[in-house]
C-alpha atoms as an extended CHARMM CRD file, in Angstrom:
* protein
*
        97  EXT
         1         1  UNK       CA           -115.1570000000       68.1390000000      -33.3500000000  PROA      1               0.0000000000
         2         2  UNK       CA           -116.3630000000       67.1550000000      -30.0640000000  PROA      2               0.0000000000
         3         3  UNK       CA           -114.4880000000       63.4870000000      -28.8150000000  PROA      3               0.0000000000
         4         4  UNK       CA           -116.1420000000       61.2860000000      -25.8380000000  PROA      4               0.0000000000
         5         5  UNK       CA           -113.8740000000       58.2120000000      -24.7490000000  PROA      5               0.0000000000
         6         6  UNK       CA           -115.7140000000       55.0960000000      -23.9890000000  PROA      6               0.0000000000
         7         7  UNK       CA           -115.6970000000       53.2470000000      -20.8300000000  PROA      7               0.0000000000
         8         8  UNK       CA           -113.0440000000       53.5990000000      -18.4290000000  PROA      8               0.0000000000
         9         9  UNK       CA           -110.7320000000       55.9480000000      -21.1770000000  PROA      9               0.0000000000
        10        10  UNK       CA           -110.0200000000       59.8910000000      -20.2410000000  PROA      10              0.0000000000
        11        11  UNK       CA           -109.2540000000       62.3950000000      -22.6180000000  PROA      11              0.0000000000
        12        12  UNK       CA           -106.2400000000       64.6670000000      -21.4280000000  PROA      12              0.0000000000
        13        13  UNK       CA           -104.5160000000       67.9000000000      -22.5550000000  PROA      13              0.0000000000
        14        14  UNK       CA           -100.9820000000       68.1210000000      -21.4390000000  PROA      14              0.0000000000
        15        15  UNK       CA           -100.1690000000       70.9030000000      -19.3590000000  PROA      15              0.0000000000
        16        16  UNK       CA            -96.6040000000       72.7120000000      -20.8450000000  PROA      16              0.0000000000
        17        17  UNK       CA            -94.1110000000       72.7550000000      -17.9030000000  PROA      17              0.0000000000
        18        18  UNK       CA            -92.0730000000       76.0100000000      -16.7810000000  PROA      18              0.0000000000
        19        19  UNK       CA            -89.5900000000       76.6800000000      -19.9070000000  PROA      19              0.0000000000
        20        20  UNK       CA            -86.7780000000       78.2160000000      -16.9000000000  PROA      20              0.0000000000
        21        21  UNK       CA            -85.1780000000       76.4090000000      -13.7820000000  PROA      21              0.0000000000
        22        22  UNK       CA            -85.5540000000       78.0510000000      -10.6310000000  PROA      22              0.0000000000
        23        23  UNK       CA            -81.8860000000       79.6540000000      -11.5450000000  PROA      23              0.0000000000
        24        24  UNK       CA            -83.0740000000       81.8340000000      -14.4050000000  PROA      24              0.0000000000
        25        25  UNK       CA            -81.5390000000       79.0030000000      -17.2570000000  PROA      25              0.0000000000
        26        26  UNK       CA            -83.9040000000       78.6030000000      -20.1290000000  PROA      26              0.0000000000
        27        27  UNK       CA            -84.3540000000       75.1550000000      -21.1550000000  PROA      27              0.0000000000
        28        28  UNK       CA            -84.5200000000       74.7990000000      -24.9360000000  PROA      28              0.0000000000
        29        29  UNK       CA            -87.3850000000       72.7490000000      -26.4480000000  PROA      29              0.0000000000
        30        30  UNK       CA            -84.5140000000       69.8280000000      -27.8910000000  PROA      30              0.0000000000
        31        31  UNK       CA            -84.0240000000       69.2180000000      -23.9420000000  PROA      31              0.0000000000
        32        32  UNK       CA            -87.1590000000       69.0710000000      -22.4030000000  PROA      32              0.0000000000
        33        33  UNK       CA            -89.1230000000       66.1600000000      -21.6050000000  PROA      33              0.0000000000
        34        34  UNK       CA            -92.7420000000       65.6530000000      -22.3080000000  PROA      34              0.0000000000
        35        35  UNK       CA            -94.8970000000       66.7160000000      -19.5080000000  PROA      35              0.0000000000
        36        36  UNK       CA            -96.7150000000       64.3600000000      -17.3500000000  PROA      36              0.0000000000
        37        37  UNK       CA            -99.2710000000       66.6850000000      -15.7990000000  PROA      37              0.0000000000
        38        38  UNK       CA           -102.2510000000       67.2810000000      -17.8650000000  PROA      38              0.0000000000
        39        39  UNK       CA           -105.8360000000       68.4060000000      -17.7570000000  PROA      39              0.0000000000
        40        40  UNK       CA           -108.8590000000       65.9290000000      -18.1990000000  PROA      40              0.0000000000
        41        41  UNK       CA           -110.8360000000       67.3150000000      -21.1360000000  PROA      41              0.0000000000
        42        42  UNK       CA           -113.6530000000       64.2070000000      -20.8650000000  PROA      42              0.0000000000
        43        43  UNK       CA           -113.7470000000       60.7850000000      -19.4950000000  PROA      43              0.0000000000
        44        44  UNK       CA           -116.0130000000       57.5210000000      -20.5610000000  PROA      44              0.0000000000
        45        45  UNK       CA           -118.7060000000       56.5870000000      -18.3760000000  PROA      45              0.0000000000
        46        46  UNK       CA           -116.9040000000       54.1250000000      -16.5820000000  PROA      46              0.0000000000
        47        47  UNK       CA           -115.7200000000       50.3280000000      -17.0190000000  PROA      47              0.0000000000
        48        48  UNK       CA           -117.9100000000       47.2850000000      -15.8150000000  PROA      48              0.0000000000
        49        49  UNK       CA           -117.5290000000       44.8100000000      -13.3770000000  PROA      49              0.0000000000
        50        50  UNK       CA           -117.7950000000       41.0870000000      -13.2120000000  PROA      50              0.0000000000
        51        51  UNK       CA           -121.5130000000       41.1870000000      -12.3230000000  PROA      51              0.0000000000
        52        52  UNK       CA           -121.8370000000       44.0730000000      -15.3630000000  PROA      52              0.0000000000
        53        53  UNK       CA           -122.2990000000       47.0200000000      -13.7100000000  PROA      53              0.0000000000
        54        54  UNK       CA           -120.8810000000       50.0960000000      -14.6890000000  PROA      54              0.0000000000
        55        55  UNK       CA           -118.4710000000       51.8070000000      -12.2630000000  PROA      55              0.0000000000
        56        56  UNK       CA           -118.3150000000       55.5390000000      -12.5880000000  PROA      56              0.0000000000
        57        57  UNK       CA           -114.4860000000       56.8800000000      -12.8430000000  PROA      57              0.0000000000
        58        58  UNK       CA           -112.5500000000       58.7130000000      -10.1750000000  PROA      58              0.0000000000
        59        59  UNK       CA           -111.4620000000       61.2650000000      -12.3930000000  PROA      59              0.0000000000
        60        60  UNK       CA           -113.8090000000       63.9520000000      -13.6870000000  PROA      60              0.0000000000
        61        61  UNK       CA           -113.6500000000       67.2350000000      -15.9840000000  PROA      61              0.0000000000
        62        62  UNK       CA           -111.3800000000       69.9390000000      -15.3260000000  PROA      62              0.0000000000
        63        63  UNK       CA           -109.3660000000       67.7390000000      -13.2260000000  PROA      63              0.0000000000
        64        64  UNK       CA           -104.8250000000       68.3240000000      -13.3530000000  PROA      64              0.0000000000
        65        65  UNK       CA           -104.1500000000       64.6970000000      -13.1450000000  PROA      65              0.0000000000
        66        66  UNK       CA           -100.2280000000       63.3200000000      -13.3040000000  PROA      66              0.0000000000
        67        67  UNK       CA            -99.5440000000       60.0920000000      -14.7860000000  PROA      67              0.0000000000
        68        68  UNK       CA            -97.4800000000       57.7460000000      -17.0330000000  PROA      68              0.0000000000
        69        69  UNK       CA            -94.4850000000       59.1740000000      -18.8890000000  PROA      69              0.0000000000
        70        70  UNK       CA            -95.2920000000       56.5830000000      -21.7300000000  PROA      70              0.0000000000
        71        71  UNK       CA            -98.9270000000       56.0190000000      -21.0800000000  PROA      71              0.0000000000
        72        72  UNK       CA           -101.7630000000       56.7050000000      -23.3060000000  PROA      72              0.0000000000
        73        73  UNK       CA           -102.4390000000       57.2990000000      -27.2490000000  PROA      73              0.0000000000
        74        74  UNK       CA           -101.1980000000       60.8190000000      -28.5480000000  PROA      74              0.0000000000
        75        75  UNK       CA           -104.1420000000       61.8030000000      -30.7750000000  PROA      75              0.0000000000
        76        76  UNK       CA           -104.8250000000       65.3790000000      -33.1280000000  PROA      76              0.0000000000
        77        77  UNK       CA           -108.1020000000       66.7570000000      -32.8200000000  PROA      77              0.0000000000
        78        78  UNK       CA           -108.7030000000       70.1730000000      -34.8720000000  PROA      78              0.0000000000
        79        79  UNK       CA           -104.6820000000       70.8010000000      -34.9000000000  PROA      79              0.0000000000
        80        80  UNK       CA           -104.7280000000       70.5530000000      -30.5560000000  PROA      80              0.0000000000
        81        81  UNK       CA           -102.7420000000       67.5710000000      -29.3520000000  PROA      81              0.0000000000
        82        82  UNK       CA           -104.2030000000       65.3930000000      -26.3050000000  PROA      82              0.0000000000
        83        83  UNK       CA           -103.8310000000       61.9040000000      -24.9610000000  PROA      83              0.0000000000
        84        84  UNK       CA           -106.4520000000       59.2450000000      -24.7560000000  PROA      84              0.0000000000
        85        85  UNK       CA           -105.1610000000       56.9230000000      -21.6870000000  PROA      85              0.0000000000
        86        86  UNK       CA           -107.4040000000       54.3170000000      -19.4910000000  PROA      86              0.0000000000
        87        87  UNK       CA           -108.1380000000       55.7080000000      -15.9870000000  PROA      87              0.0000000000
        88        88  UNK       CA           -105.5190000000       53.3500000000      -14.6290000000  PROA      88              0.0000000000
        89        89  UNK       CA           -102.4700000000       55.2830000000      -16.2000000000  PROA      89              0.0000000000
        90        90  UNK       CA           -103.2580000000       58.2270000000      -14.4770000000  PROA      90              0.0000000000
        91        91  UNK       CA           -101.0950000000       58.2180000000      -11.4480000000  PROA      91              0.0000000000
        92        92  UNK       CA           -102.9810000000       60.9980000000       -9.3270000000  PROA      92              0.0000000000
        93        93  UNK       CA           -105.1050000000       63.6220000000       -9.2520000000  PROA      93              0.0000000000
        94        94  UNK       CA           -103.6380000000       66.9810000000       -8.0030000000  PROA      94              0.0000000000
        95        95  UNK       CA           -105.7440000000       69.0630000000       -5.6900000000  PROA      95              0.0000000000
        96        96  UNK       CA           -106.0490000000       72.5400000000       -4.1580000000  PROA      96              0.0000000000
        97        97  UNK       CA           -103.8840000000       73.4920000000       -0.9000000000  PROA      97              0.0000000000
């Protein structure tokens, strides 16, 4: 099934952080934290503005964005888990060195 947010929503895939500390300690599953780091799957076509325009969204496909701890809606799609979140929750966009 094939999802497209509407307006100024993104669709994101969490990205699973590194299971061992730089030490060598595994860090059981009970312990970790939810990632923050994800990968934008789709995004809406962008939220209006006072005179009705449509403003096109910062964020695009394929994109490893960080944001919110707590932001978004945690949705299943075909057994795959991903957050729908408005552009604003996404804290930043991470980009090549």
């Amino acid at each position: 099934m094939a999802i497209r947010p509407l307006h100024d929503r993104v669709l994101v895939k969490r990205i699973e952080e590194e299971t061992k500390t730089a030490g060598g300690i595994i860090i059981p599953d009970s312990a970790k934290e939810k990632p923050t780091k994800g990968k934008v799957i789709a995004v809406g076509k962008g939220a209006r503005n006072e005179a009705g325009q449509v403003v096109p969204l910062d964020v695009k496909k394929d994109d490893v964005v960080l944001f919110a701890k707590w932001g978004g809606t945690e949705i299943k799609v075909d057994g795959e888990d991903y957050i729908i979140m408005k552009e604003s929750d996404i804290i930043a966009i991470e980009e090549a060195a």
